[in-house]
Structures are given as C-alpha cells and as structure tokens.
VOLO-429346 format. One record per residue: y, x, z of N, C-alpha, C in turn. Coordinates in steps of 0.05 Angstrom, whole numbers, plus 5000, padded with zeros to 4 digits. Layout:
BEGIN
YXZYXZYXZ...
This chain:
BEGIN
497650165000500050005000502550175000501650435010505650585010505850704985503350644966504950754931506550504927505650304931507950104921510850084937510250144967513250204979514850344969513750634961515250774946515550744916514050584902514850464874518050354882518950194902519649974910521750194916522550294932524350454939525650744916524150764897524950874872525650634856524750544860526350264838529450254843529250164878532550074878533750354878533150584884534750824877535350794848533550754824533950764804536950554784536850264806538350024797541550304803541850434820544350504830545150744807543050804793544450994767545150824747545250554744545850464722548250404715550350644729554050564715553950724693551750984691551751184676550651024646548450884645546650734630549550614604548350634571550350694558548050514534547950344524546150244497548450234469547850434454549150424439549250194407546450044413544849904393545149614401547249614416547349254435550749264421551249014432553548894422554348974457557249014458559149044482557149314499556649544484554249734502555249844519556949804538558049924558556249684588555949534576555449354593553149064596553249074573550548874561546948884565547049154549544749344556543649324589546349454606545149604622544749334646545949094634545348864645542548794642541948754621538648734608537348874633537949184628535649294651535849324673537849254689538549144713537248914720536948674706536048514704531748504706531348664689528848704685527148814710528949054710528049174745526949054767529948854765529748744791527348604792527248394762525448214770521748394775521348574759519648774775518448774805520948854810521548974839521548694853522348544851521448244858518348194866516948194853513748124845512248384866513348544858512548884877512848764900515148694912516048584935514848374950513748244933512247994949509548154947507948294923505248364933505248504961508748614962507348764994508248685016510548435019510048275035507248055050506147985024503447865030500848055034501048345029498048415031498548755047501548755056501348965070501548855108499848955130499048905147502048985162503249205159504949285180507949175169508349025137510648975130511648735148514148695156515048465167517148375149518048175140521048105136522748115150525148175145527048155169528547845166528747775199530247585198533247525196533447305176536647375159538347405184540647465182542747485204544647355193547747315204548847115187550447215168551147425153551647515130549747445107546847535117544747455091545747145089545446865111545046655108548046585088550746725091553046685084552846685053550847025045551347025019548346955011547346635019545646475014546846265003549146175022550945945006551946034993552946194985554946204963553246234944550146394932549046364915548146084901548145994932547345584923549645454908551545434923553945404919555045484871554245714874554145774844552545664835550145634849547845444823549245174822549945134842550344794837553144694822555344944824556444944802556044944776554845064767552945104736552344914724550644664746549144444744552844234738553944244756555944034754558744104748558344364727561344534718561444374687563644414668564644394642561844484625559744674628558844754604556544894624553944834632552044914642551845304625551145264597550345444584552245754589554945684589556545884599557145964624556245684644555545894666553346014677550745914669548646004688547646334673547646354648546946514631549046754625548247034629550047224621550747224601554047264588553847324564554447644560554347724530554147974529556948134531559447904530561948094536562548064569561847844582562247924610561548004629558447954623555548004642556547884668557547584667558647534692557347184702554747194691553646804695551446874716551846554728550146604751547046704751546146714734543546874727543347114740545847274727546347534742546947494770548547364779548947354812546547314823543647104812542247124824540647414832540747524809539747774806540947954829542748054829544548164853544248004870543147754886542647714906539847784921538047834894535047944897535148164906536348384893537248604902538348614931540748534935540848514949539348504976537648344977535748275000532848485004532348554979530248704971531349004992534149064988535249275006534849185026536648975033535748935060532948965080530948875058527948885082526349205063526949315048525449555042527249825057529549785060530950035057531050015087529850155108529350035132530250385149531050585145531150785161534650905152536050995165538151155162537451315144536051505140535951705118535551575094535251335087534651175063537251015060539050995073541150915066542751175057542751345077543851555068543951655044541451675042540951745009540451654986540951314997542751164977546051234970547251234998551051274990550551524975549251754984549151954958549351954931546951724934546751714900549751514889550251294900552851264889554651404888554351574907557351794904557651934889554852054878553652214860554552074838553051864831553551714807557251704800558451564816560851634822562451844812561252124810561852384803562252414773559352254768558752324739560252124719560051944741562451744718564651894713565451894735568951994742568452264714567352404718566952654699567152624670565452324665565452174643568952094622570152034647572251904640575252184638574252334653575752614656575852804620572752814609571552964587571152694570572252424568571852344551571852434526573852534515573952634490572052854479569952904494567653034484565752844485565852574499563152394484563952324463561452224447561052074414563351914413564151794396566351764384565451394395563851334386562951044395561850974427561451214444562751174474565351094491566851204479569951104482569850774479571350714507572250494502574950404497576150184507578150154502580550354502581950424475583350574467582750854450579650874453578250984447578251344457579851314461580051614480581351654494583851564482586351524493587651454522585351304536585551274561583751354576583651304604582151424622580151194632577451224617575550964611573051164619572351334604570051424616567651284599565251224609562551104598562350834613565150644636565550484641566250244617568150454593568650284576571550174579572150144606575249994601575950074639579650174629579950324650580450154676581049984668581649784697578849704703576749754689573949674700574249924718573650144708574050434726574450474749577250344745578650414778577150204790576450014788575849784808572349944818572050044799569450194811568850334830570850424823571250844844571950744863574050504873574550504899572750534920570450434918568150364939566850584949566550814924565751074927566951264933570251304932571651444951571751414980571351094992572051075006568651205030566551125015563351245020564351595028565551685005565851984999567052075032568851915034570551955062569151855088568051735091565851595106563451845114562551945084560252255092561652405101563652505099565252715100565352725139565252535144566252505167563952495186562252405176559352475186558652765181558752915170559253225173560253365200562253235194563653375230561053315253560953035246558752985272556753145268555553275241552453375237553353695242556453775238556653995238555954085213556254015184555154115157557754215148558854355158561354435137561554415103559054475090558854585064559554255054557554175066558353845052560553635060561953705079564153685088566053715067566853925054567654015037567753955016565153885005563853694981565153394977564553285000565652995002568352975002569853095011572153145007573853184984572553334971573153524945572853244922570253014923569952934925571852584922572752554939575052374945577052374927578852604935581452734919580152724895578452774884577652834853577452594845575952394855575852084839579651954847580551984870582351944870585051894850584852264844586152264818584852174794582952094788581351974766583051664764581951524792582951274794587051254783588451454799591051504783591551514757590151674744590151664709589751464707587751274706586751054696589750914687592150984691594150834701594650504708591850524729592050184734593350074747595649924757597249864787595949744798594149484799592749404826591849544838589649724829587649884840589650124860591550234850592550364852594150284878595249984875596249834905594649854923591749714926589749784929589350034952589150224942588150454951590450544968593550464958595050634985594850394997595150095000595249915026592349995038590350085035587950085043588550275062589350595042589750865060592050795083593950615079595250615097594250445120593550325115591650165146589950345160588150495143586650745159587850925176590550935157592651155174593550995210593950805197595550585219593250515250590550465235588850485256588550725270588950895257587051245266589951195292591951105290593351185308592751045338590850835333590650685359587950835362586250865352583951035355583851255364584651415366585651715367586451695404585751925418585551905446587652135446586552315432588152605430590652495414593452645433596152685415596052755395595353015393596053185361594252995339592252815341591152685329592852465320594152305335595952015322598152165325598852425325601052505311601452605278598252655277598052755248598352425230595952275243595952095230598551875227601051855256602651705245604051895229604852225221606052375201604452265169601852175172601252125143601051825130602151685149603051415152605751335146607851575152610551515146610251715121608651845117609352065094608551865064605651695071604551425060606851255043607851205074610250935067613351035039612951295040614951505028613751405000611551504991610951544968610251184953609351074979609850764964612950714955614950724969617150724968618450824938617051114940617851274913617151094884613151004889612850944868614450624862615650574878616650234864619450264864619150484859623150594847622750764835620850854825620851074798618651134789619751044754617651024740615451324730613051324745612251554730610451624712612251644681611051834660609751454645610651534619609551394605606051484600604451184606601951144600601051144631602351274652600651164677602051044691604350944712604650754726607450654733609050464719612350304730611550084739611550094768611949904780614749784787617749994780619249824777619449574752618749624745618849344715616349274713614949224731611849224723613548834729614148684753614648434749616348364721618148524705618948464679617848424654615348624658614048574642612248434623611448394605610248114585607448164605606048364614603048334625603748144652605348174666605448064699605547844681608347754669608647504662607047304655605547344633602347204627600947244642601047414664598647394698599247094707601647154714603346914728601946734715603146674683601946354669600046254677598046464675595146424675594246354701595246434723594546404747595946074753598346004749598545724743596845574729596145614705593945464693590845404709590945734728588445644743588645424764591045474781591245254800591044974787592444954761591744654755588944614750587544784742585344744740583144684758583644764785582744754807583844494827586144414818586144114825585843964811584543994788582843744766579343814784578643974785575243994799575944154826576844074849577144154869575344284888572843994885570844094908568344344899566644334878565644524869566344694837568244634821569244724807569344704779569444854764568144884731565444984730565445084743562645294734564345574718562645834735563046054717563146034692565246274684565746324658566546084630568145794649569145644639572245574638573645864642575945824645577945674631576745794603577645794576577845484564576045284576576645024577579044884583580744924602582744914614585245044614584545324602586345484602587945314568585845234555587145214524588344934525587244714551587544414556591244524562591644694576593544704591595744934584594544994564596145194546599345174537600845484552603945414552603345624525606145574507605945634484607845934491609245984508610346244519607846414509605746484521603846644516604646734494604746614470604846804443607246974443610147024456612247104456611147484463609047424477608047684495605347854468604347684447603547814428600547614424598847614399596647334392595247424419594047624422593247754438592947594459594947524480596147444506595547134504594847014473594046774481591146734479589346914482586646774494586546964516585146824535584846794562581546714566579146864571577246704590576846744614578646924634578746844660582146894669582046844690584646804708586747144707584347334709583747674717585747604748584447424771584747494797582847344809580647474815577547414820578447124842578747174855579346924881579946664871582046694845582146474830580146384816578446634806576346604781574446404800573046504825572246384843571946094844575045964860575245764865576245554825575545694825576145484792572945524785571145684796568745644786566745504805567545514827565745404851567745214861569445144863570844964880571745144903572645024921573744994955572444984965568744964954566344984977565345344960565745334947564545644942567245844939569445824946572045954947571146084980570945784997570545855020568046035030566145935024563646075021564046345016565246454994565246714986567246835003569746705019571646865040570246895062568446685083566946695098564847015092563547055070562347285062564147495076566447485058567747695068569447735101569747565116570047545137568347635150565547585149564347675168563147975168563748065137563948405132565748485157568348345151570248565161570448455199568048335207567348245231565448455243563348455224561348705223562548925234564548995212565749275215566749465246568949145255570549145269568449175296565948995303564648995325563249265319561849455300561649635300563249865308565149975304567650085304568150115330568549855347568449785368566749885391563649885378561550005393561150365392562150395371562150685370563150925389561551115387561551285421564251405418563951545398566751805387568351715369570651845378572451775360572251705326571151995313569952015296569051685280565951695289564751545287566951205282568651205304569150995296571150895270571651225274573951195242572651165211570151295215568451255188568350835188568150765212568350385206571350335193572850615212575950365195576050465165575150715162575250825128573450605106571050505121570450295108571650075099572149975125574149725129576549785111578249995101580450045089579350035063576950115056576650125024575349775019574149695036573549435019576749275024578149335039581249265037582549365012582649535002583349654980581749444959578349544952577649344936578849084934578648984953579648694946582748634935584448834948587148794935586848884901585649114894584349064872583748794852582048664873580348474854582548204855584748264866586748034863588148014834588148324816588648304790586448324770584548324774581448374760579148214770577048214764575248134766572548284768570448124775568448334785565948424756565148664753564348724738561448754748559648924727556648904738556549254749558449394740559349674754559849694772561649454782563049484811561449254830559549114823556949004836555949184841555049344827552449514831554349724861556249694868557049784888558149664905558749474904558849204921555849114948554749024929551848984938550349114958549349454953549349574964549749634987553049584988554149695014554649485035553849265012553949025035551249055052549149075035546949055051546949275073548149475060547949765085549549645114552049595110553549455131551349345147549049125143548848905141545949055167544749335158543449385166543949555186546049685192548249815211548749595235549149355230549449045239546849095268545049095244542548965256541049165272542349465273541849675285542549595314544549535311546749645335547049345359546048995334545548785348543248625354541648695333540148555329537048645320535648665328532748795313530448575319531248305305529248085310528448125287525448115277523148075261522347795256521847785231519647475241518347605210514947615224512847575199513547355183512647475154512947205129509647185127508047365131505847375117503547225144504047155167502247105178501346925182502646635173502046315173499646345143500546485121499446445100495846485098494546355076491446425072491646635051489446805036489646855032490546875001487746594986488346474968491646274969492846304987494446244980497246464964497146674986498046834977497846994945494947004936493946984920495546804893495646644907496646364875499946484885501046504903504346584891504546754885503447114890503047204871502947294840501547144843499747134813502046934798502746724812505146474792507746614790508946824811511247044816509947204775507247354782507747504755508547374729506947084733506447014709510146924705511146864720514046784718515846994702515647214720516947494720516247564682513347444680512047554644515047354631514547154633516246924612519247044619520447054642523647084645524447364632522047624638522847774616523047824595521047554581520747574555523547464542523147204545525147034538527247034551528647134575531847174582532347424580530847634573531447934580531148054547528448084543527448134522528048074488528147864492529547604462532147634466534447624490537247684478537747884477535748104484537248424472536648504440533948344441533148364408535748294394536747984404538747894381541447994377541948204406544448334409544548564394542348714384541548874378542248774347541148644335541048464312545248404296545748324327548748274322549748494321549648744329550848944327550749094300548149024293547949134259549649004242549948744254550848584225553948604225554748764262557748844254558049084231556949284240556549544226555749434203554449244186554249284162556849074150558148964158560248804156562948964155564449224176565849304176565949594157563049764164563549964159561850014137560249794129559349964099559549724087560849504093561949234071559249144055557249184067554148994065553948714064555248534048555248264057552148224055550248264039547148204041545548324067546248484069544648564091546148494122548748434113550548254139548947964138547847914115547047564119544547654133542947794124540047864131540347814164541847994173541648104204542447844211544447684207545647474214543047224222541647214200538447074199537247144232537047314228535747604250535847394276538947424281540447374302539646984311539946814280539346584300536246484296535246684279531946674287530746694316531746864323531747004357532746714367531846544375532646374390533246474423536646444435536746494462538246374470539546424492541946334500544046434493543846624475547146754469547746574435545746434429546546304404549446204402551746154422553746024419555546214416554546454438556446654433556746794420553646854407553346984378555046784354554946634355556046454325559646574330560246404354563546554349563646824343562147024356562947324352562147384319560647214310559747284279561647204258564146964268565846804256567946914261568447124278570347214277569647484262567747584264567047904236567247664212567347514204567447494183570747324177572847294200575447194195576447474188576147724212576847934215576748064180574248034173572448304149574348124118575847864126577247734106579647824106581547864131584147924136584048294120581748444120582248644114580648744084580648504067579648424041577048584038575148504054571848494049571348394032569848374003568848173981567247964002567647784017565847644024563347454011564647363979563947213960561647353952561147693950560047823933556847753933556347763974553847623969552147353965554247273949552546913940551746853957549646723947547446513966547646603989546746783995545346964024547046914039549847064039551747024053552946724063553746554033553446294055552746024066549746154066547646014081547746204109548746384108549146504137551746464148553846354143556946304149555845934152553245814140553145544145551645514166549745674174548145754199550245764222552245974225553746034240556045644248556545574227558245254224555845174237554645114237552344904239552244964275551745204280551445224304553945134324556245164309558345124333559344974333559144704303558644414305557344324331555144344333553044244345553844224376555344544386556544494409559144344412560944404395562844264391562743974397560943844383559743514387559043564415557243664425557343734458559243704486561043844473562343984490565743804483566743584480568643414475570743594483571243794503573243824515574044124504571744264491572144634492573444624462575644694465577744764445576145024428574945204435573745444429572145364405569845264417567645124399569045024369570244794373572044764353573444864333574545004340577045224328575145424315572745454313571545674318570145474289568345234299567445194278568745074246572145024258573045044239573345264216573645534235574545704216572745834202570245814209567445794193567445674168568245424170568645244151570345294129573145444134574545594122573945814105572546004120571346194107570246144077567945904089567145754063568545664038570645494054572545364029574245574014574645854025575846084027574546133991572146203999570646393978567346263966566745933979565045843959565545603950567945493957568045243938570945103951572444993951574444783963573344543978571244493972569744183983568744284010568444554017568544604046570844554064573044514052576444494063575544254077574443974074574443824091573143774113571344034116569644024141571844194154573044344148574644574164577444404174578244174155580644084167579543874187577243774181576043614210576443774236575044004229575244064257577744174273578944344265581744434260583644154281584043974264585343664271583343654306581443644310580243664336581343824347580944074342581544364359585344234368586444074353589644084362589043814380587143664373587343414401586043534424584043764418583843744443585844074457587744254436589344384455592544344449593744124449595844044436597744254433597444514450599644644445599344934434597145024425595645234418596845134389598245374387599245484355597645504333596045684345594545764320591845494305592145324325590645044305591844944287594744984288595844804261596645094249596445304252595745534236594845484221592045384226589145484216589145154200589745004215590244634190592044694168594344874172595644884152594045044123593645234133591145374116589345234090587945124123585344864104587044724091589244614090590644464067590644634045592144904039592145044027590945014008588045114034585245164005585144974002585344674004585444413984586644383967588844523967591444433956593744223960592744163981594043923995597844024006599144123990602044253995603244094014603443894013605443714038603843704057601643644068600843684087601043984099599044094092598644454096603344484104604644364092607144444101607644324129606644144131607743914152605644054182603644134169602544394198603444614202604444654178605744984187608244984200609744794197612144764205611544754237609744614237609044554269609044764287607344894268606245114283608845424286610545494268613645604266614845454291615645114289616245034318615145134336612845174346611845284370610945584375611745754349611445934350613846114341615846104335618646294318618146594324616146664338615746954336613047054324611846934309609847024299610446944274608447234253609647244228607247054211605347024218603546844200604446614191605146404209605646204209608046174177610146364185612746304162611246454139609546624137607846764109606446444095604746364105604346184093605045924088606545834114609145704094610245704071611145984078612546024051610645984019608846114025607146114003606445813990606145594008605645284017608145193988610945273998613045203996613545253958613345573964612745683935611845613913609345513922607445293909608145133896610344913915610344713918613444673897614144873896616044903869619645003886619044913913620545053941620645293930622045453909621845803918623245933937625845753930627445963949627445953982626545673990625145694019622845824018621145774005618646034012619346264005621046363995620946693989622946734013624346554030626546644053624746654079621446454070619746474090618346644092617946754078615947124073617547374075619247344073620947474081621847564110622247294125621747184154619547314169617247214150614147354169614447654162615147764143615548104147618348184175619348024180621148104196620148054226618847864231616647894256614548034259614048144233611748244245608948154229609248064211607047954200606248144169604448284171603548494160604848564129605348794131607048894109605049064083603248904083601149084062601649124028600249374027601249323988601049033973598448993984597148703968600148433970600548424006602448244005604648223998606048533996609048573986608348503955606548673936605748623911606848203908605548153924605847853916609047703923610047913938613047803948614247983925613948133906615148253880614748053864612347853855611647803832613147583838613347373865615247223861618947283862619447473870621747503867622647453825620947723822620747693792620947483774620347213784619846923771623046853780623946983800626446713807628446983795627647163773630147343768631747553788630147523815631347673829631047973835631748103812631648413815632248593837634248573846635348713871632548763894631448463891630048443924627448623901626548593881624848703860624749073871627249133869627449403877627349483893628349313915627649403946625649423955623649143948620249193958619349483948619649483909618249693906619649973921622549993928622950283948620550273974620949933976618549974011615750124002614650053978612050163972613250473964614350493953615150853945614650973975616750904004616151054024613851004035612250754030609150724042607350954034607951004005606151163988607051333962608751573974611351673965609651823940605851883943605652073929604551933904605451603900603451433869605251423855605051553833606951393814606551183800605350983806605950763800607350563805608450723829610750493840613350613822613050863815615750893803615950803770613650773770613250723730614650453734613150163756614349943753616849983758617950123775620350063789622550193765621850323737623250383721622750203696621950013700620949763681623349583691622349513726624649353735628249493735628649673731631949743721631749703697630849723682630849623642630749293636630349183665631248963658634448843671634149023696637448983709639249183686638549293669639549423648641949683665639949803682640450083694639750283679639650423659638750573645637750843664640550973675640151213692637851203714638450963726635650973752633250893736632850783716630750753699629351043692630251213675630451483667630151593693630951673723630751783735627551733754626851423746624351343759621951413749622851493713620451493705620051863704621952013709621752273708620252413730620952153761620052203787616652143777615551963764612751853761612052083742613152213725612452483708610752713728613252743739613352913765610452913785609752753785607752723808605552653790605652573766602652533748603652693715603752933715604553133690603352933660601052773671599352713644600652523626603052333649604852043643605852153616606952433612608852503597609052353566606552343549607452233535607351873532606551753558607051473557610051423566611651633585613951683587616551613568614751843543616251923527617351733506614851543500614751323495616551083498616551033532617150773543620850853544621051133545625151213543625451143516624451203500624551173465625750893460623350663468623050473462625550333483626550393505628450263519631350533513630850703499633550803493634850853525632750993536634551083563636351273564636451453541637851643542640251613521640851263518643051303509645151273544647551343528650051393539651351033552650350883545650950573551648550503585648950503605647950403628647350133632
C-alpha cells in the first residue's frame, strides 16, 4: 500500500509544476493544455485516493474542520449556480480561453482535499512550498529571458512585456504574489533552523520575483504588495518585544509610506507604472463601466447569480456605448476583471458570502496561530502570510483568478488548514470502517470506470478538438489554406464536446479576421462553405437557445455574412436576420447595426444598409468603419459627394488606410473630376511606398489631365529613376502628351 502513497504524493508534487507546462499544439497554450492535465491528474489521483482509503489499514481521513466545510459550500454553491445561471454550458465546463467553469473548481477542490488527508507531516509541506517557490523561480526566469523563448511562447505583446511562459503579465504578477510571500515565510524559518545558506536563498529569492512582479508594470498587483508589505511592517511593530526591532520595523514602515507617496505623484518610466493618471485613464475608466454593469447585474439575479463565465450576457444587455471612445477593443467584456464582483454576479449573495466566509476564516487561522506562537520569529512568518494573501486579494480586486494562481492558492490553503489542525485540532474519524468489503469493492471499481469516461470525453475529446482548432488557425492565417482550413474545421465539429460553441465563434472570427486582411476565402469552393455553414449552423442553434446572449447572435450572423460575402447574396438574409436580433437583444452595441448595415450592402439593399449605418455613426462618431461604409452605401447610391466626405471621415478616425482602400478613394475621386484629392491620395501612397513606381507613373497620368505638364514630366522621370527599364514607355507617354512642350 505505501507504493501507492507515494504514487499519490508524487502526483500532487507533480500538479504544483504545472505553471511551467506550455502546449504549443492547443488553442490559448499558455493555459488550456495545462488545464487538460491538471485536470487528468487529479482525477487519477482521485481513484488512487479512494483505493487507499478503503484497503489501507492504518489510513484514516481527516475530519473536515471548518475551513474544509466552508470551501464545501462554496463549491455547492457554484454547482447550483451552473444549474440555475443564464447558460449552464458556459458555466459548468472550462473553456479554452479562460479555464475558469465550475468543472475546474471542482477539480481544485479534489486537490485540494487530497492535500489535505495525504500530505500529513511538516516535511511534506515543506517540500511542497519549495517546489512552488522553486517553480516560482523558473517562471519568474521565464518572463526575465523571455526573449530567448520561441517566438510562439510569448504572450501578450509578444516580448515586449514582462509575461514570461504565464502568457499575460497581469496573470504573472497575480501569481508571484503568493510565492514571495512563502519565499519570506522560509527565509525566516532559517533563522529558527539556523541555515544561513538558505536564508540567503529565500531572500535573494523575494527581491528577485519582486522586481519581476515590478516590470510586469501592473498597478493592482503592485498596490497589492506594498499595502500587504506595509501591514507586515505595521504588525512587526506590535510583535517585536526588543526596541531595536520595532524600531527598524517602524523606520521601514515610514520609509514604505514614502515610496507609496512617491509612486502616486510620479510617474515612473513609460511601459511600467503612472499611477498619477492611472484614474484618467481610458483602462480605469472602462473598469469603472464595467464594474457598474456588474452591479446591475447582480441586482437582476441577486440570490445565486448568473452562473460563471456569463458575464457577457449582461454586460452587452446593459451596454454603455462610451466603451468604444476607449478603442473596439474596450467593448467586449467577458468578465467584470474584479474577482469579488466576478463572484457575486456568478453565485449570487449566497456564494459571494460563502467565498468571503472562506476567506475569513483563513485570516482567523492565521491570526489564532500567530497568536500561539512561542517566538517572536515564528509569529511573524503568520503575519508575512497574512500580508501576502492581503496583498493577493487587493490584487484580485483588479483581475481575476487564473488556473496559475490556483495552483497557488489551493495549496496554501490546505497547508494553513493543516498548521490549523496541528496546533487545534487532531480529531480523526475512519472512512473505511463502517464499510464491507464488496462494498468498497463496487465504489472502487464505479470511481474507475467514471474516472475512464470523464477522461475520455471531458479531458481527452476537447484537447483533440483544440488541437484540431489550432491547425485550422495556422492554416488560415499563415499559409492561407482555405481547404485544409475547411478540413480541420470538419475535424473540430466531428469531435463532439463541449467547446463546440466556443469553437464556432473562435472559427467565425478567423474567418471575419483572414477577410479584413484579404484571404481568398472563395478560393476553396465547396469545402470551405460547408465549413463556414457548419460553423452558422452551430451558433444558430444556440442562439435559438439562449434568447438573451447577444454573442451567439452576432456571431451567427456574421457567419452568415461571410457567406453572402463570397458565395452567393441569398445568404444576406440569414445574416440580416440575425444581425436585427443581435440589436434587440443589445440595443446599444454599435457594431450590430455595423454589421446590418453591411448585410444590406451585400444585398444591395442601399437605403436600408444607410439607415443602419447612420445609426451606428450616431452611437459611435469615433470609429472609422461605420462612416467607410456609409460612405461607400451613399456612393452607390449615386450620394457621391456625401460618401466620398464619409471615407474620408473614416480615414480621419482611424479607419484603416490601406493601398486597396485608398486605391478605391482615388478611383472615386476620379469619377467626380476631382484631381487635387487624385494627387493627394496618390502622394499618401508615394510616402507609404516611396520605392514603386507605380504610383508615380499614375500620378503623372493624373497631372496630364489637370494639364500640369512640369509635375507630369517630373513624375514620370521620378518612376524612370527607380525602374531604369520604364525608359522607353516613358519616352513614349512625354511624346504623346507633349510634356516637354513650353505650355504647362
């Protein structure tokens, strides 16, 4: 029986390396992947766990205490959200960009407990915080040398920031907190063991992730860590028996308060942290919105909530049209990013509470520990604790919880939990001794056969299909494969899972995206769309579902688009169906009568397609799409000189200035005689692309008709110049326009 203890106790050592864990062959691989095998483990280690609860003689369970029973409700509490939230499927089930549905929580609560009754001696805790600290190291190291991992490691910004193999830097810092604060916690246990060397280590240690967490240039985290350090400071002074002791500590308490002081009056260094203008800013600002939008949301489902990962329902019901002023960007939203809100908008006011109760009785733990402790010392490693999950949480007031910063969460709860039960409590109660044997036997045996199907089909089948989706990006963006993009696409809803909804949008948007940046989409016929009708089909289906999710909608409209886009116009009326929905159900979201104005378009429907775009300019005057195709609407419509004042408009916001599009703002200028603006576009293409002469050949066509002779002659000498071969089509085109007569 102690090979399987120790199966069991390498297992959960093993769950605590997985911040490092990196799938490069999954869709979102910073985090998807290493969910999968997090996931798998546990349930393993599950089944392990009961064979040796039931058939080992000397194992006991431990009896819960009231932290386990606390974060019992709150796991209930989440299921029964799921069951009676907006959209079961989005909450109970991980998806692959958040890894944040109750599936996973359950999982982390297995774990969880699995520590609790295996990890049973100090040296096994110990050499658990190791390994996080460790792990800890290597991240931090990760994010230090990014620019020597693979180019498709980098996450957000792609090097450019301080992300590491976390993937995104505000995930980072929310990480490291827990393990600096561990780092300082050993460190201090040193003195007591007398280990100088590692004293030193842990230390070294601290300061090193420290400054890691600084780069990241995150400001919560960053709040965070000095209100945390300053409470440690603030306690050490009531702690402390010896003078020179709460003399050092109140000197690093006022020295503390200095540098908070500093940082929210001076900004330092572009790319890491102004907190004076950080409230001016477009990011706080849309915090704010969003955090309003949650409270309304939370007094429409008060008592148990939406259900996880249904923010986005509400957020679009309740959608202020400000958001777009801050960039398209700033108007989708799928959570709150201030966990406590995410919380109570997902569980109600019974799992809000639930989950504060959790944390209350941490920092109850702590305090009655702390309390009991002989030496000084000793009791300060409780407040260094106590200060970092203080820090975390001021943290998690701008962010949310990740499966990185679980995997350190968890942990340390259970360690607390067993520190608890050291110092109050050491009641046992056998699980295995009421049982027969055949009984034990059949749960068992019904545990594997469970454990066979949940890996297959929740673990196994959505990594296949993630796996599947990831190809069909790569063959979509970077080698413009529409056939083998349809193939994989097949792949993906063959794989029957639960990510089928999330897969369809993420596939509808590679194929809005692979259009905006002129992909032949058309090229692969059939194949391709019967796979763009696969993808419609699917998000119909929820759409009809789901009456209220603006997402679904919007999503399966522009599917529909795609279609009417590049296989026929008689798709325009499935796309303006849905479209017309997507605006009843988010009346103030822009980009639906964007996207209706469009589908008119591709009908040809000009008065209408105008009568949405307009709408959408009303509620949007800072975005350049909206007045681009207007104008174009208008143009059409025999309107030139309002649509060419409207494209003109969307280049002045911001609405993309590409050869293709200017090309088309020349050809109409050209029709209404208007040379001047004729010459100006083509100067904009000359500095776009100073070294073609083709812009100078036209642009010496267009003075032969403003009857410039000299800038004509001088344009086509410049297109000589840069292509020697022009010379005798040159020689030609001056001949025939008499540029070198003396008349201009």
């Amino acid at each position: 029986m102690k090979y399987r203890e120790k199966i069991m106790a390498y297992g959960l050592y093993s769950l605590l390396f997985l911040p490092l864990a990196f799938m490069p062959f999954t869709m979102f691989p910073w985090q998807f992947g290493k969910t999968i095998i997090f996931q798998i483990i546990v349930e393993i280690l599950l089944v392990i766990g009961l064979s040796i609860a039931f058939y080992s003689k000397t194992f006991v369970w431990k009896k819960f205490n009231f932290l386990d029973k606390l974060f019992l409700l709150f796991f209930l509490v989440l299921l029964i959200s799921s069951f009676t939230g907006a959209n079961f499927g989005s909450s109970f089930w991980t998806s692959q960009m958040r890894s944040n549905g109750v599936f996973l929580w359950l999982h982390f609560g297995v774990f969880y407990f699995l520590m609790r009754n295996f990890f049973k001696t100090e040296k096994q805790w110990h050499r658990a915080l190791d390994v996080i600290i460790g792990v800890s190291v290597l991240v931090s190291l990760t994010a230090l040398f990014q620019n020597y991992l693979p180019d498709a490691w980098r996450g957000d910004g792609g090097g450019t920031q301080f992300a590491g193999i976390i993937g995104n830097r505000a995930f980072l810092a929310l990480y490291l907190i827990l393990p600096i604060a561990l780092a300082a916690y050993q460190s201090l246990g040193t003195f007591i063991a007398s280990q100088q060397w590692k004293r030193w280590v842990y230390i070294a240690i601290a300061f090193g992730e420290i400054f890691i967490l600084y780069f990241t240039g995150n400001r919560g985290a960053l709040v965070g860590l000095i209100v945390g350090g300053l409470l440690i400071l603030c306690a050490s002074i009531f702690i402390f028996s010896h003078k020179q002791y709460r003399l050092f500590a109140a000197c690093g308490l006022v020295l503390g308060c200095v540098i908070v002081v500093a940082l929210l009056l001076t900004r330092l260094g572009s790319g890491t942290l102004d907190f004076r203008n950080y409230y001016a800013s477009g990011t706080a600002k849309t915090r704010f919105m969003a955090w309003d939008i949650a409270l309304k949301g939370l007094s429409d489902r008060p008592l148990v909530g939406w259900g996880m990962n249904n923010f986005e329902v509400f957020f679009n019901r309740y959608f202020n049209p400000e958001f777009l002023r801050y960039g398209f960007t700033e108007t989708i939203w799928d959570k709150p990013h201030n966990w406590f809100l995410d919380i109570a908008d997902s569980a109600g006011i019974v799992g809000f509470g639930a989950y504060a109760a959790v944390l209350v009785c941490l920092f109850v733990y702590l305090w009655r520990l702390q309390k009991k402790a002989v030496t000084n010392l000793a009791r300060l490693q409780y407040i260094i604790i106590t200060g970092g999950f203080m820090a975390y949480l001021i943290a998690l007031f701008f962010f949310f919880e990740t499966i990185n910063s679980m995997l350190v969460f968890f942990p340390v709860c259970a360690w607390i939990a067993f520190l608890y039960d050291q110092q109050f409590s050491k009641q046992r109660a056998p699980l295995n001794n009421h049982l027969k044997k055949w009984q034990k036997e059949f749960i068992v045996a019904g545990a594997c056969v469970v454990a066979v199907v949940v890996l297959y089909k929740w673990n196994i089948k959505p990594l296949y299909a993630s796996y599947y989706m990831q190809k069909s990006s790569t063959e979509i963006f970077i080698r413009g494969d529409m056939v083998d993009w349809a193939g994989n696409v097949q792949k993906v809803f063959d794989t029957s899972t639960y990510l089928q909804t999330e897969n369809a949008i993420l596939l509808a948007s590679d194929v809005a995206t692979a259009d905006k940046k002129g992909v032949q989409i058309s090229v692969g016929g059939d194949a391709v769309q019967h796979a763009i009708g696969r993808i419609a089909d699917t998000l119909v289906q929820r759409a009809e579902r789901y009456t209220d999710n603006y997402v679904y909608a919007v999503w399966a409209g522009q599917a529909y688009l795609a279609l009417g886009t590049h296989f026929g116009a008689g798709y325009a009326d499935d796309a303006i169906r849905w479209f017309e929905e997507a605006v009843r159900r988010a009346p103030q979201k822009q980009e639906a009568y964007f996207f209706l104005g469009r589908a008119y378009l591709v009908k040809k429907d000009f008065v209408k397609s105008e009568e949405a775009l307009q709408k959408t300019v009303i509620l949007s005057p800072a975005l350049g799409e909206p007045y681009w195709f207007l104008g174009l609407v208008q143009f059409a419509e025999g309107k030139r000189a309002e649509g060419l004042e409207n494209m003109e408009k969307a280049f002045s916001v911001g609405f993309v200035k590409s050869t293709k599009n200017v090309l088309y703002v020349i050809d109409s200028f050209a029709l209404e005689g208007r040379y001047d603006k004729v010459v100006e576009y083509y100067n904009y293409l000359i500095r776009l692309e100073p070294k073609n002469p083709t812009w100078y050949t036209k642009l010496a066509a267009t003075y032969v008709k403003m009857g410039n002779k000299v800038a004509a002659r001088d344009a086509v000498e410049k297109a000589v110049s840069l292509m020697p071969d022009l010379r005798p089509q040159a020689d030609e085109f001056i001949k025939q326009n008499k540029l070198y007569d003396k008349k201009k």
